[in-house]
Backbone as numpy.savetxt, mean C-alpha at the origin, in Angstrom:
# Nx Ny Nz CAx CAy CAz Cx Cy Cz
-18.12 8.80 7.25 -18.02 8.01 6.03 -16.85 7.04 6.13
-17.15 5.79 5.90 -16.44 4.77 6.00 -15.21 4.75 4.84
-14.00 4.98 4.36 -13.14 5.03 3.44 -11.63 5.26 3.46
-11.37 4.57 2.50 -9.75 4.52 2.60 -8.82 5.48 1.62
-8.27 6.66 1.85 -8.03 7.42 0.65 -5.72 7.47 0.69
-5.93 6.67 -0.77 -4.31 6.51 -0.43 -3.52 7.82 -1.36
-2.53 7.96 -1.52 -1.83 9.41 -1.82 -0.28 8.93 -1.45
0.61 9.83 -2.51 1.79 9.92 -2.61 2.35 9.15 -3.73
1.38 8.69 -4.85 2.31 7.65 -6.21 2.58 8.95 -6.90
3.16 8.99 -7.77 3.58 10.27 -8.61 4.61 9.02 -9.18
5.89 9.98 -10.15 6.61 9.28 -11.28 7.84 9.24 -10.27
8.73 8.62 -10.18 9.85 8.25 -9.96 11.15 7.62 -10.99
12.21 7.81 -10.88 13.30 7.70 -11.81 13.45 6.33 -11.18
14.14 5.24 -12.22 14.26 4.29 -11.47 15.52 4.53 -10.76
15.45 3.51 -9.09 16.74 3.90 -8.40 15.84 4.76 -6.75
15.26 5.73 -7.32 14.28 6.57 -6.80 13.83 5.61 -5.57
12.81 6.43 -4.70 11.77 6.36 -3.84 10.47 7.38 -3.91
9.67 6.39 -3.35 8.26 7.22 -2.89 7.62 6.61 -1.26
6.68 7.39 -1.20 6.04 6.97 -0.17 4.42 6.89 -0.22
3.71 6.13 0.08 2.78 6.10 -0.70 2.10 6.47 1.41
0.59 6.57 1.46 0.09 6.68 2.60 -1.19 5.96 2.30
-1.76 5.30 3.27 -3.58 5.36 3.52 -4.32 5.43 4.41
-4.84 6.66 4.23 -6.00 6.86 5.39 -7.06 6.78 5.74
-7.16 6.13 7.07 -8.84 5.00 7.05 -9.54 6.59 7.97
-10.68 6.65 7.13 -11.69 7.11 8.14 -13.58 6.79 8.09
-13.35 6.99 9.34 -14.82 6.24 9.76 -14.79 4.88 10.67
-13.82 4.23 10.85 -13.36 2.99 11.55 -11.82 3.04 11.79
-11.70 2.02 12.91 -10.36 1.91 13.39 -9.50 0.81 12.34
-8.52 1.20 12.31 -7.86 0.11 10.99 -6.74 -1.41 11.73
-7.38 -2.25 11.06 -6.96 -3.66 11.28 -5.71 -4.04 10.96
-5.52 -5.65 10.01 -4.97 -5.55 9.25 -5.07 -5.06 7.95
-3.82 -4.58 7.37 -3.46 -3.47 6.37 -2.72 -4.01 4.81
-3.32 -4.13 4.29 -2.49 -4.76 2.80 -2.14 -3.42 1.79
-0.96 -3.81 1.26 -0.90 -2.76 0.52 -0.92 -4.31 -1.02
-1.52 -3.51 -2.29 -1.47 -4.21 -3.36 -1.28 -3.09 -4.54
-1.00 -4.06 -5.72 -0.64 -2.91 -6.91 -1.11 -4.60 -7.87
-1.31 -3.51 -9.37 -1.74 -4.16 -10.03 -1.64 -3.40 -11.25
-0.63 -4.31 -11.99 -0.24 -3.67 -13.86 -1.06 -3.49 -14.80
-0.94 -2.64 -15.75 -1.96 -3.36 -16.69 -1.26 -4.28 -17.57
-2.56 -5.43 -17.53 -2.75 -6.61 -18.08 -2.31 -7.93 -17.22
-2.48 -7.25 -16.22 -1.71 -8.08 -14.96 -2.99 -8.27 -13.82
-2.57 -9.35 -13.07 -3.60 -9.39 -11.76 -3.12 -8.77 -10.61
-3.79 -8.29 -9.80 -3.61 -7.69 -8.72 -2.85 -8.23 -7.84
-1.91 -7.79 -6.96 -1.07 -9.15 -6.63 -1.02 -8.02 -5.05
-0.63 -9.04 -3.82 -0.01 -8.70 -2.45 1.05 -8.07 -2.75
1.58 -6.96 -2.21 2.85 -6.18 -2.10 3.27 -6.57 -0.72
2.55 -6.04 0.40 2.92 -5.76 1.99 1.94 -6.41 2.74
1.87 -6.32 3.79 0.46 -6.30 4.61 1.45 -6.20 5.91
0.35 -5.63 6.32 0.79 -5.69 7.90 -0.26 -5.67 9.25
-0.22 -6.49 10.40 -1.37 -6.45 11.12 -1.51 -5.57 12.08
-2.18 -6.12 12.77 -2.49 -5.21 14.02 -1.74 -4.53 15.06
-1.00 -6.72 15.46 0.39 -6.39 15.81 1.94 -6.29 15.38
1.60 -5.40 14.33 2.82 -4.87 13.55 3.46 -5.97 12.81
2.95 -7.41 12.85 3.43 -8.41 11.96 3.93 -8.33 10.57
4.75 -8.16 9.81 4.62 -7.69 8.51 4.96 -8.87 7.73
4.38 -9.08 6.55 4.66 -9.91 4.95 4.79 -9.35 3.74
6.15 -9.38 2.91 6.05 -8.94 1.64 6.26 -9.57 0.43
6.06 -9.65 -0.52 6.02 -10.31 -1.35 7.34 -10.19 -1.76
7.74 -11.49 -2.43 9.62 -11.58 -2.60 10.04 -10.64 -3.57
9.12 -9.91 -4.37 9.77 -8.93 -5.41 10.16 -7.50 -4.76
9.44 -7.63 -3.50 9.94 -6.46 -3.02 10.68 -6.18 -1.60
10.54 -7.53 -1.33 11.75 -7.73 0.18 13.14 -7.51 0.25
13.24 -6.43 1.19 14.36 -5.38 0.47 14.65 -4.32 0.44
13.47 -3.67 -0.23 13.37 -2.67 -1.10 12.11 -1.58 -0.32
10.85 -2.54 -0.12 10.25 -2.02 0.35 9.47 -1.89 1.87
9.30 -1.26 2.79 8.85 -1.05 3.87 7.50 -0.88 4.34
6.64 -1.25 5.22 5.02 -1.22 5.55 5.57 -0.69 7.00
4.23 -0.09 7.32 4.18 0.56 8.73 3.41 1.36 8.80
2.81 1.49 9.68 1.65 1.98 10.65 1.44 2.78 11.39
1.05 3.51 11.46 0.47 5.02 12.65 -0.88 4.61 13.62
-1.02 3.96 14.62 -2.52 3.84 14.81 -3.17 5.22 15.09
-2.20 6.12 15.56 -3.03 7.16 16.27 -3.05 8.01 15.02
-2.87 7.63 13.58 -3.31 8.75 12.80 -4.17 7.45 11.74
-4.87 6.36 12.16 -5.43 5.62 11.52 -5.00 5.27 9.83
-3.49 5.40 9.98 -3.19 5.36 8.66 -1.84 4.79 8.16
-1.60 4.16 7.12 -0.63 3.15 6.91 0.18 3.31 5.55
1.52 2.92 5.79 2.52 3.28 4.88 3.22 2.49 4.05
3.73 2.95 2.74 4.43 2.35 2.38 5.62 2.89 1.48
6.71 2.59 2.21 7.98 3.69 1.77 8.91 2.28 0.71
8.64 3.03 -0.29 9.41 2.15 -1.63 10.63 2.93 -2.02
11.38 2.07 -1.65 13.24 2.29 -2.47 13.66 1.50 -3.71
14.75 2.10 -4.17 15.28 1.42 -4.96 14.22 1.15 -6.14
13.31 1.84 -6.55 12.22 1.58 -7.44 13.02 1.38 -8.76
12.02 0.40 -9.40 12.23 -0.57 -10.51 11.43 -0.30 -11.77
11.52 0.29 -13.06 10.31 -0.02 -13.83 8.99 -1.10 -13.55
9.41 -1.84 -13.34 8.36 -2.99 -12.77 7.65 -3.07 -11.89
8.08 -1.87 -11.21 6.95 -1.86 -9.99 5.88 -0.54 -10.13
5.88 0.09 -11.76 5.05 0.24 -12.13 3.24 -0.31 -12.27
2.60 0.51 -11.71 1.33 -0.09 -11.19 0.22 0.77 -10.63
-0.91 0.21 -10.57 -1.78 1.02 -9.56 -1.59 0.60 -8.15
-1.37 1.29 -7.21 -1.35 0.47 -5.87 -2.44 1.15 -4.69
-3.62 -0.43 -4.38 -4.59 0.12 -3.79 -3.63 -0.27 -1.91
-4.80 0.32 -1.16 -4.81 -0.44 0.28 -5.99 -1.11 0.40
-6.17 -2.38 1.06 -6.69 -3.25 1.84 -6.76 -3.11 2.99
-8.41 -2.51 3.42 -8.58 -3.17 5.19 -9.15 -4.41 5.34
-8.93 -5.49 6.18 -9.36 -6.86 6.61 -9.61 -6.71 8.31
-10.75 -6.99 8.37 -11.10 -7.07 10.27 -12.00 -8.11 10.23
-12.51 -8.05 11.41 -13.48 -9.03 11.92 -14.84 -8.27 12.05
-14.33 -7.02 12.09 -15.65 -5.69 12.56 -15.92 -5.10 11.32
-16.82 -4.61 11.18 -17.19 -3.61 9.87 -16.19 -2.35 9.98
-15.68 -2.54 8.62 -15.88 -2.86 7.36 -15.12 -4.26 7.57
-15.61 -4.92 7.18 -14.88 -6.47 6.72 -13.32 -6.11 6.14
-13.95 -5.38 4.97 -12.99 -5.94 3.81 -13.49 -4.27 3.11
-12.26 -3.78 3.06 -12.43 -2.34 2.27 -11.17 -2.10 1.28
-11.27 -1.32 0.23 -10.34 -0.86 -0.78 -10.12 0.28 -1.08
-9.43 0.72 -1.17 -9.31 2.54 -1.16 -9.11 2.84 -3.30
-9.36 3.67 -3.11 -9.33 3.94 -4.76 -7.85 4.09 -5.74
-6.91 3.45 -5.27 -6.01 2.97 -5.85 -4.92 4.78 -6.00
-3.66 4.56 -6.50 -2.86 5.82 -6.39 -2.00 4.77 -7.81
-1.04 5.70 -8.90 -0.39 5.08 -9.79 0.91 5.80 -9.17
1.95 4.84 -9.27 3.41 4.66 -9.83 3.72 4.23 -10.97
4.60 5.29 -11.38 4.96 5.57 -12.51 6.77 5.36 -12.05
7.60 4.39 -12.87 8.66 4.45 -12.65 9.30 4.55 -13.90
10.19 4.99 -14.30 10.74 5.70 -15.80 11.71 6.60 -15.73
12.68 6.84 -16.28 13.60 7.26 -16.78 13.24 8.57 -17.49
C-alpha cells in the first residue's frame, strides 16, 4: 500500500521542541516537503528537502527548524525548536517524484503549542 503516515505532533510549551517523522511505504521517497496549515489559514511550505539532501525553509522557521532524511528507513524528519504559539497547525508531508506516486500527502499530525 502506497502511503505516507506522519507521527510525533503532540502539545509543546512554547520554547519547547518536537519531532515530527514520515513514513513512506510502498515506494521509494523523493523529494520531501514538510507543510502545516492553521485554521483559517492556507497551507503553506515549512521544509522540503530532496533527494540530494538539498534543503529549503520557509523564513518563519529558518533557525529554528531542521529537515532530514533516512533513505534506508524511507522516512523523513522534522525536528522543531524553539516552538512558537504560531507554529501551531496541522502539519502534513509531501512526496513529489517523477515515478508513481507523483504527488502524495500523508494524513496530517497537529501541533499544539501553548503554555
Amino acid at each position: 500500500q502506497v502511503q505516507l503516515v506522519e507521527s510525533g505532533g503532540g502539545l509543546a510549551q512554547p520554547g519547547g521542541s518536537l519531532r515530527l517523522s514520515c513514513a513512506a511505504s510502498g515506494f521509494s521517497i523523493n523529494t520531501m516537503g514538510w507543510y502545516r496549515q492553521a485554521p483559517g489559514k492556507q497551507r503553506e511550505l515549512v521544509a522540503a528537502i530532496t533527494s540530494g539532501a538539498s534543503t529549503n525553509y520557509a523564513d518563519s522557521v529558518k533557525g529554528r527548524f531542521t529537515i532530514s532524511r533516512d533513505n534506508s528507513k524511507n522516512t523523513v524528519y522534522l525536528q522543531m525548536n524553539s516552538l512558537k504559539p504560531e507554529d501551531t497547525a496541522v502539519y502534513y508531508c509531501r512526496h513529489s517524484g517523477i515515478r508513481y506516486p507523483y504527488d502524495l500527502w500523508g494524513q496530517g499530525t497537529q501541533v499544539t503549542v501553548s503554555s
